[in-house]
N, C-alpha and C positions, 0 to 999 in steps of 0.2 A: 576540574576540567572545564573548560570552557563552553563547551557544548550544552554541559550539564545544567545552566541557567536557562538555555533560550531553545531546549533540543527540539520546538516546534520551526526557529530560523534557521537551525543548523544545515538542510537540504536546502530550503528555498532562496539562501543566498551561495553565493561564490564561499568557496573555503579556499586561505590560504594554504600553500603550501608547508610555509615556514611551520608556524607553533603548531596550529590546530592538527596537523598531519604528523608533527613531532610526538604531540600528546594522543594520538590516536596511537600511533607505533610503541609508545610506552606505558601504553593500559593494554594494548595485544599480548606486548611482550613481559610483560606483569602475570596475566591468563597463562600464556605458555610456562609459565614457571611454576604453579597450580595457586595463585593468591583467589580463590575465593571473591576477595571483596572488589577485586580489578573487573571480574565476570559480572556480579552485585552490580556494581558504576555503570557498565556497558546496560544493563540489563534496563535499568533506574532510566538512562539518558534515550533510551529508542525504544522503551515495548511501547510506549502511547501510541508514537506514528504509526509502531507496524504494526498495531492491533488497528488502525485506525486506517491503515489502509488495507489490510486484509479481511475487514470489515464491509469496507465498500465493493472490495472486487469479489469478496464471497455470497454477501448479498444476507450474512447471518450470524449476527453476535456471539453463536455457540461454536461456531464452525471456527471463526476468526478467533476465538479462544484458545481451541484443541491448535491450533493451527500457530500460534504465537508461540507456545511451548516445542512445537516442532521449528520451528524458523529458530531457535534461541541454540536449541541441541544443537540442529545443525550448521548455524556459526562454533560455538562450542567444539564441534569436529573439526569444522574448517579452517580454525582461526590460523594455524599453519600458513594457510595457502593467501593471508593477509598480506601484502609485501606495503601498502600505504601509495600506491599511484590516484588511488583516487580516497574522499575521505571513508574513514567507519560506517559514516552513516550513509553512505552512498552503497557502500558494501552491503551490509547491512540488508538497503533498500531491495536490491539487485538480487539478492536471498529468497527473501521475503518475497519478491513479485514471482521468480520465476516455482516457488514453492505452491504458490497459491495456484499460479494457473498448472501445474501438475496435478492440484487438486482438482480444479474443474476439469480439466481432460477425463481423470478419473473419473469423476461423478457424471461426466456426460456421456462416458463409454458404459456404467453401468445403466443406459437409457433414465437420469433422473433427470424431470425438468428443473431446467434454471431457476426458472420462476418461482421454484415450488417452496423454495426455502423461505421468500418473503411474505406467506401466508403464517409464519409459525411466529413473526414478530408481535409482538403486543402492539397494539396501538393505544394512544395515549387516552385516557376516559377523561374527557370534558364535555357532558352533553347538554350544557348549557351555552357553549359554542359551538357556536355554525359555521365562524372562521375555523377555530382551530382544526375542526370536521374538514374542512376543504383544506387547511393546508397540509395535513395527513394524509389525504387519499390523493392528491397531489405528488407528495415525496414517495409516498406507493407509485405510480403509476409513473414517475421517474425513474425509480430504484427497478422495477419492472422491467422498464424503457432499455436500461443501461445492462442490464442482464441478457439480452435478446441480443447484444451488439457483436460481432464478433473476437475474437480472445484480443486480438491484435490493438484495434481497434477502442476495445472496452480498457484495456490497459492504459495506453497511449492517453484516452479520454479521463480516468480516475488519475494517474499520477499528474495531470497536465491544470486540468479545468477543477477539479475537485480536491486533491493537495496541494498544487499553486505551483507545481515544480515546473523548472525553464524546461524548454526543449532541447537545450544541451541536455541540461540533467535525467530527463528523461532515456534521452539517447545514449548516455554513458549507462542507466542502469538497465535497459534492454539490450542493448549492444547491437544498436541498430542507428542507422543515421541522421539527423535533425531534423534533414527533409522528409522522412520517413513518419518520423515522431509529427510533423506539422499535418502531414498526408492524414494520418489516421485519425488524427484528432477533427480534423474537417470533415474528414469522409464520419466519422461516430458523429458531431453536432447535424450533419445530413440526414444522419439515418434517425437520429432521436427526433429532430423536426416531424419526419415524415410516418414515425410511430407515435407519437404523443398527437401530429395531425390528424392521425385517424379516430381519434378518442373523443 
C-alpha cells in the first residue's frame, strides 16, 4: 500500500482520488471480509500519527495509549460506515480526534484538571545541562499553555500548527469550515501568547 512508506505524508499532502482511495477501499474491504492481516496493515500504516496525535491533545502518553486501542476497536466497528469520499487516513484522523475530545469532556465533567496529567510525565535527567533544563520546562509550560485552550480551539491548534495538517484537512476531519479551522487556530496562537506572556 502506498501509504505504508511515507504514512507521516499520507495526511499532510493532497490524496489522490484514483489509486490511493482505490487501495484504501480494498484494505476496508479485505477487513469486512475478516483477513486479519488487512486490519494488521491499517493498523502498522496510522497507530504512530494517532497515538501521536492523541498524545498531544491528551496531554499523557498513558492516556493516548489506552485511548489508541479504543480509536482501533472503534474503526474496527465502524469500517462499515467507510464508503472512501475522503482518504483512510483522514477517516481514521476524524475518529481519533473526535474520540479524544469525548475523553476530555469526560475527564473534565469528572472535575480533573487539564493540567494535571502533565505533572505525571518524566522529565528528561540531564543535570549537567542548563539548556536541556530550560528547554523542558519550556515544552512543560507549552504543553500546559495548550491544555488551558479551549476544546475547539486546542484541536484546530494541535492538527494545524503541531501535525502540519492544511486547513482543508483540518476542516474535512472536524466537519467544520476552513474559515473556521483558520479562526481557531489564530484565536489558540492569541490565547497561548498571552498565557505563556504572563509566565
Amino acid at each position: 500500500m502506498a501509504t505504508s512508506k511515507a504514512p507521516v505524508q499520507s495526511l499532510a499532502s493532497p490524496v489522490e482520488p484514483g489509486a490511493g482511495r482505490a487501495d484504501d477501499l480494498a484494505l476496508v474491504e479485505r477487513c469486512r471480509k475478516g483477513d486479519l492481516s488487512a486490519f494488521e496493515t491499517i493498523y502498522r500504516t496510522h497507530s504512530g500519527r494517532l497515538y501521536s496525535v492523541a498524545c498531544r491533545m491528551l496531554g499523557n502518553p498513558a492516556d493516548a495509549e489506552d485511548l489508541l486501542q479504543e480509536i482501533f476497536l472503534a474503526a474496527h466497528r465502524k469500517l462499515d460506515s467507510f464508503r472512501g469520499e475522503s482518504a483512510l487516513g483522514t477517516w481514521l484522523y476524524r475518529l481519533a480526534t473526535n474520540l479524544c475530545l469525548d475523553h476530555l469532556r469526560s475527564r473534565a465533567t469528572r472535575s480533573s484538571q487539564m493540567t494535571g496529567a502533565l505533572d505525571d510525565q518524566p522529565v528528561l535527567a540531564d543535570s549537567g545541562s542548563r539548556k536541556l533544563a530550560e528547554r523542558t520546562v519550556a515544552k512543560m509550560d507549552l504543553e500546559r499553555a495548550v491544555a488551558q485552550l479551549p476544546e475547539g480551539c486546542r484541536t484546530a491548534f494541535v492538527l494545524h500548527d503541531v501535525e502540519g495538517l492544511e486547513h482543508r484537512e483540518v476542516a474535512e476531519m472536524l466537519g467544520i469550515a476552513e474559515g473556521t479551522s483558520k479562526s481557531q487556530v489564530h484565536k489558540a496562537r492569541l490565547r497561548l501568547r498571552a498565557i505563556l506572556g504572563r509566565r
